[in-house]
VEXKE-815386 format. One line per 3 residues: number of its first residue (from 1); their letters; for each residue x, y, z of C-alpha. Coordinates in pm, 1 decimal. Last residue first. Layout:
NUM) a) X/Y/Z | ...
//
This chain:
252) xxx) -2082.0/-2028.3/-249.8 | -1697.1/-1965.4/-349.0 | -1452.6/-2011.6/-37.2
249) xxx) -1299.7/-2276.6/-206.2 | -1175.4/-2093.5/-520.4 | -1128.9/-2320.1/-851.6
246) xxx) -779.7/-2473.2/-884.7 | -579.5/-2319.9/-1122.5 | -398.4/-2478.6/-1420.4
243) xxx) -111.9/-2179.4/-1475.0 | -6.2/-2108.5/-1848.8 | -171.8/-1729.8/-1829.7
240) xxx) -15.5/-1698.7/-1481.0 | 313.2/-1729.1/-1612.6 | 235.4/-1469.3/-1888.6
237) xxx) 94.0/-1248.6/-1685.4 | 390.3/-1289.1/-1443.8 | 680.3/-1201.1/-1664.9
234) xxx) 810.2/-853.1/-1545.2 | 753.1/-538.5/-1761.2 | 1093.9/-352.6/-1897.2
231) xxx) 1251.1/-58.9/-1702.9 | 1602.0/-303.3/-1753.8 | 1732.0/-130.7/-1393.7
228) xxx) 1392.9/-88.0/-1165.0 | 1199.4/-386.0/-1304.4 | 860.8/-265.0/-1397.3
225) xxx) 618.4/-142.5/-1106.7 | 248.1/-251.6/-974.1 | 390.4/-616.9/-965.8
222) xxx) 134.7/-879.1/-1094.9 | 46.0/-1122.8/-810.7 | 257.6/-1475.5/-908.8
219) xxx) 19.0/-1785.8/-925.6 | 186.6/-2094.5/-869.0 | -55.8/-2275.8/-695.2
216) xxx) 144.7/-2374.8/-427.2 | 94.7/-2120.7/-239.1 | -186.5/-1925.3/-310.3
213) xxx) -378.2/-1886.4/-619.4 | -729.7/-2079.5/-555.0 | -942.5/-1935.8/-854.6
210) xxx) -1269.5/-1770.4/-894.0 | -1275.7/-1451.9/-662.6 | -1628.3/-1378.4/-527.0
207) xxx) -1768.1/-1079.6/-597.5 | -1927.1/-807.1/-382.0 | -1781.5/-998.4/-91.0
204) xxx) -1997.3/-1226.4/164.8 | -1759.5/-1385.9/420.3 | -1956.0/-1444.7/744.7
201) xxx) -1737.2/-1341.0/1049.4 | -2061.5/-1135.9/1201.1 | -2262.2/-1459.9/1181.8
198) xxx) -2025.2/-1696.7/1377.7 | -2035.0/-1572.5/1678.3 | -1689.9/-1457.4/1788.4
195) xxx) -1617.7/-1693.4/2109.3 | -1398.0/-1550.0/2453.1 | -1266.5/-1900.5/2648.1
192) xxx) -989.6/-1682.7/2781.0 | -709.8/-1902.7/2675.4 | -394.4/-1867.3/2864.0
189) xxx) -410.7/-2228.2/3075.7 | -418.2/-2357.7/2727.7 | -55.4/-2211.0/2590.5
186) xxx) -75.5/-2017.9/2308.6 | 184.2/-2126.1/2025.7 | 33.7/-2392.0/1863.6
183) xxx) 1.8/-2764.0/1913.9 | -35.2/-2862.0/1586.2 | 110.2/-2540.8/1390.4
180) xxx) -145.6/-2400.1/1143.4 | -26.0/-2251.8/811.6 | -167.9/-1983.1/637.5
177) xxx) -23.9/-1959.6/300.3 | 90.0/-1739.9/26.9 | -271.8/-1578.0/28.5
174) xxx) -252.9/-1266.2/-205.6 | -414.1/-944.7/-146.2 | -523.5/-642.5/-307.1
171) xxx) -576.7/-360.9/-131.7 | -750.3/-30.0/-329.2 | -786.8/314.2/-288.1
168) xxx) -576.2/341.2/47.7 | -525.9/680.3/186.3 | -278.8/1006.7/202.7
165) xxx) -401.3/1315.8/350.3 | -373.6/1632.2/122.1 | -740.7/1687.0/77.5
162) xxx) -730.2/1321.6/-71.3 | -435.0/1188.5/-158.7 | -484.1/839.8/-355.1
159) xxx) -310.5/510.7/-271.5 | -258.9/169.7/-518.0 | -224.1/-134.8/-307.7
156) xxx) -68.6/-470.5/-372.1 | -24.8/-698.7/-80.6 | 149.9/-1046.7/-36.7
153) xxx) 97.5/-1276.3/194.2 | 213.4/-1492.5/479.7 | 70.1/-1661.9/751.5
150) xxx) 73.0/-1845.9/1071.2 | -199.2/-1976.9/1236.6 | -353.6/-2047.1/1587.8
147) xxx) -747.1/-2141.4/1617.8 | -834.0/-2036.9/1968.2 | -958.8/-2237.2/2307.9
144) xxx) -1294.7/-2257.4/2466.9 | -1508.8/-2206.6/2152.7 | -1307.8/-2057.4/1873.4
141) xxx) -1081.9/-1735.9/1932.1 | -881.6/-1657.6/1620.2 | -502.5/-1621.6/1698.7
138) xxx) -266.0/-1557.3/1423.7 | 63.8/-1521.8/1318.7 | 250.5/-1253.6/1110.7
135) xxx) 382.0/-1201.2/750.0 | 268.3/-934.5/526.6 | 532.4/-827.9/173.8
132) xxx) 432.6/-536.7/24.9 | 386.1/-383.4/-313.3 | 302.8/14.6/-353.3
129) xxx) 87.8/197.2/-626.9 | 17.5/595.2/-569.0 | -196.1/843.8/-645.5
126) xxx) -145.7/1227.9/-610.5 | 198.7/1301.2/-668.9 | 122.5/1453.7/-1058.4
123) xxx) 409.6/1207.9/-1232.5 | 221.2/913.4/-980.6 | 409.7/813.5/-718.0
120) xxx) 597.0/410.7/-670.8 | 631.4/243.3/-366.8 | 828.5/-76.9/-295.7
117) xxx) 755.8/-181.5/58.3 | 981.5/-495.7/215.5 | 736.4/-543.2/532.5
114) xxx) 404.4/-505.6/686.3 | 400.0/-723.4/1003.7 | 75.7/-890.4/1026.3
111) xxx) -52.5/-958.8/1388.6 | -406.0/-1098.5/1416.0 | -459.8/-1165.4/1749.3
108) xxx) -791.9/-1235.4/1945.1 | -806.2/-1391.4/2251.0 | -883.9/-1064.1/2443.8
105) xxx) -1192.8/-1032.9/2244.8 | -1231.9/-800.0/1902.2 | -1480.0/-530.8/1897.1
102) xxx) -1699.1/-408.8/1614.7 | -1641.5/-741.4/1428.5 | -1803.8/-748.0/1095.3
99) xxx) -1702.8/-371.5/1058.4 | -1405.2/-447.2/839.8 | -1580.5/-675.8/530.9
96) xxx) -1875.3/-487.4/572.4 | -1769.7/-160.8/656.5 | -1501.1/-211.7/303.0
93) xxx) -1837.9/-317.9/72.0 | -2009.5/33.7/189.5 | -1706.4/228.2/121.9
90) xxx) -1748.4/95.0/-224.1 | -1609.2/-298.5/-360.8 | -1523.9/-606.0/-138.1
87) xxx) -1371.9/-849.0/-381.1 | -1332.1/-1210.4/-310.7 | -1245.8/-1526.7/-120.1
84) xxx) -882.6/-1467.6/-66.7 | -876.1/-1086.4/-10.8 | -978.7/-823.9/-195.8
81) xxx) -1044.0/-417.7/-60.6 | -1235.3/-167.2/-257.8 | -1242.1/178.2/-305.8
78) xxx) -1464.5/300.7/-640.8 | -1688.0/449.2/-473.7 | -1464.1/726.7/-287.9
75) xxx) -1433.7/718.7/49.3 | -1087.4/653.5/87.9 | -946.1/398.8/289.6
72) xxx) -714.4/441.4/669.7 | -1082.0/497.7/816.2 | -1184.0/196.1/783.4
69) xxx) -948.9/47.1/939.1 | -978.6/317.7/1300.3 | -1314.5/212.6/1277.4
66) xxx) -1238.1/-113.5/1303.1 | -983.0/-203.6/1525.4 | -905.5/-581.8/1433.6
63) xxx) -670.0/-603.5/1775.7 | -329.7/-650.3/1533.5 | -548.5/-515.9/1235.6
60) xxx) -489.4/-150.8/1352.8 | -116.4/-193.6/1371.0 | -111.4/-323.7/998.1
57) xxx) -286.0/-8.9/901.6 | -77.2/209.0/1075.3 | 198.7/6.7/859.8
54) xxx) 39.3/93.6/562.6 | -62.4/467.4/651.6 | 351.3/489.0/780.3
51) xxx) 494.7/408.8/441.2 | 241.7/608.3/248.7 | 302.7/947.9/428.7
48) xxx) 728.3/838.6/433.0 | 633.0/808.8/32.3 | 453.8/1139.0/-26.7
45) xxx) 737.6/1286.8/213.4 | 1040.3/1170.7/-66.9 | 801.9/1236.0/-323.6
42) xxx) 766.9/1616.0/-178.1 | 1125.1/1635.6/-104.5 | 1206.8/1513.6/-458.8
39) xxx) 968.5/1811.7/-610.1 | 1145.2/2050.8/-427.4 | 1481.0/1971.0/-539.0
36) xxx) 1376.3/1999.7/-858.6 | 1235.9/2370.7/-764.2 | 1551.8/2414.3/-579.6
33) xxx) 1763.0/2344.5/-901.4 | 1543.1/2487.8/-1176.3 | 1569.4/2820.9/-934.5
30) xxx) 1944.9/2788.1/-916.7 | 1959.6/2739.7/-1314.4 | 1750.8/3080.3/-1351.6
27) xxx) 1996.3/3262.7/-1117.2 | 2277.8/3148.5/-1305.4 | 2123.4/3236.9/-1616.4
24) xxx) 2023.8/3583.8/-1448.4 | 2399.0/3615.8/-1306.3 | 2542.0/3569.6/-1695.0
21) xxx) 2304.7/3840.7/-1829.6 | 2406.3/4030.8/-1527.3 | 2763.1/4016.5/-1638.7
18) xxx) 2719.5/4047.4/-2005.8 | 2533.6/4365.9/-1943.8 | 2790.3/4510.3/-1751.6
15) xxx) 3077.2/4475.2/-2015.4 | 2848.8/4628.8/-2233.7 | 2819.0/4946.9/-1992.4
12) xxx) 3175.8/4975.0/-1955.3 | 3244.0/4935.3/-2352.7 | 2980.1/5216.5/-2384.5
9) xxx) 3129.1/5411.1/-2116.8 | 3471.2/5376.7/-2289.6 | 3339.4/5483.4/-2616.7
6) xxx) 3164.6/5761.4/-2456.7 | 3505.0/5849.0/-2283.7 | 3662.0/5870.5/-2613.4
3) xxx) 3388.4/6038.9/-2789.9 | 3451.8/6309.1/-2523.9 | 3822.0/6318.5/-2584.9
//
């Protein structure tokens, strides 16, 4: 009788076992679950973070606020920013290209609309590459009236976190065209007659870019990501590679 009810306790005691052997899987799948579940949330915030420094950025350059530019890029030495005529490189080289007019006149527009983002983290969530689309118009104060354009480009960036705060590491940026309309948009009686000297607009990157490759040159800006259902690398190198480029204007 008592090696019966061992028996029976034994059984009892197995049978218990096997039922918190199958709660701690269960547990150990929920945890897996939460902590992968986790990590989207984070790339899901990383990406809102990135999302509204771009289009804080694009905000800023409406009234060419400087320091609050500037600020948007990291500070480490290897930031730069390139635009049609060349490469601004360091914090230093970003000041220079940003800070060349402290304060913008009433005339003064530059509205680029930051548009059609694909971003893509980093395995580690700490750096970033995005694409953009920028299209907007223009109003560049010259003498008593304003130059009037409209333009469109494209933008590749790559981002880095920095104490937690997201920022740009590098802009790149591609001319599609800037178009000015005959008669423009601003009617004369509007003008302010404001001037920006000329000396403070001065382009003078680190180094100049060589080529013309805006509109219609042909040139395609190579896409920071690879094509989100084949995961195979897009064809623009080797489009570019067969392009005959025109050498850059703006080069001194």
């Amino acid at each position: 009788m008592v090696q019966k009810s061992l028996a029976a306790r034994v059984d009892e005691l197995t049978e218990q076992v096997k039922k918190l052997s199958g709660l701690a899987r269960q547990v150990d799948a929920l945890k897996k679950e939460i902590k992968a579940k986790e990590s989207r949330l984070a790339a899901l915030e990383d990406i809102e973070a990135i999302q509204r420094l771009q289009c804080a950025y694009g905000y800023y350059l409406e009234h060419w606020m400087s320091e609050e530019i500037i600020a948007c890029f990291s500070k480490s030495p290897e930031v730069s920013a390139t635009f049609v005529e060349g490469t601004y490189k360091g914090p230093e080289g970003i000041r220079r290209y940003f800070g060349r007019m402290p304060s913008a006149p009433p005339d003064f527009m530059h509205q680029v609309m930051q548009v059609s983002p694909v971003i893509t983290l980093d395995t580690k969530g700490t750096s970033a590459r995005g694409r953009w689309y920028g299209y907007g118009a223009l109003a560049l104060p010259a003498g008593k009236g304003a130059r009037q354009l409209y333009m469109s480009v494209v933008y590749e960036m790559e981002y880095i976190k920095e104490e937690g705060i997201w920022k740009i590491f590098r802009l790149d940026l591609l001319m599609h065209y800037a178009y000015s309309p005959e008669n423009g948009w601003v009617s004369p009686q509007k003008l302010k007659a404001a001037e920006i000297p000329a000396e403070p607009m001065k382009l003078n990157p680190d180094k100049w870019a060589e080529y013309e490759t805006g509109y219609p040159s042909g040139f395609i800006l190579p896409h920071s990501f690879k094509h989100p259902v084949t995961g195979e690398e897009t064809p623009e190198t080797r489009i570019n590679a067969g392009l005959k480029l025109e050498p850059n204007r703006y080069r001194t």
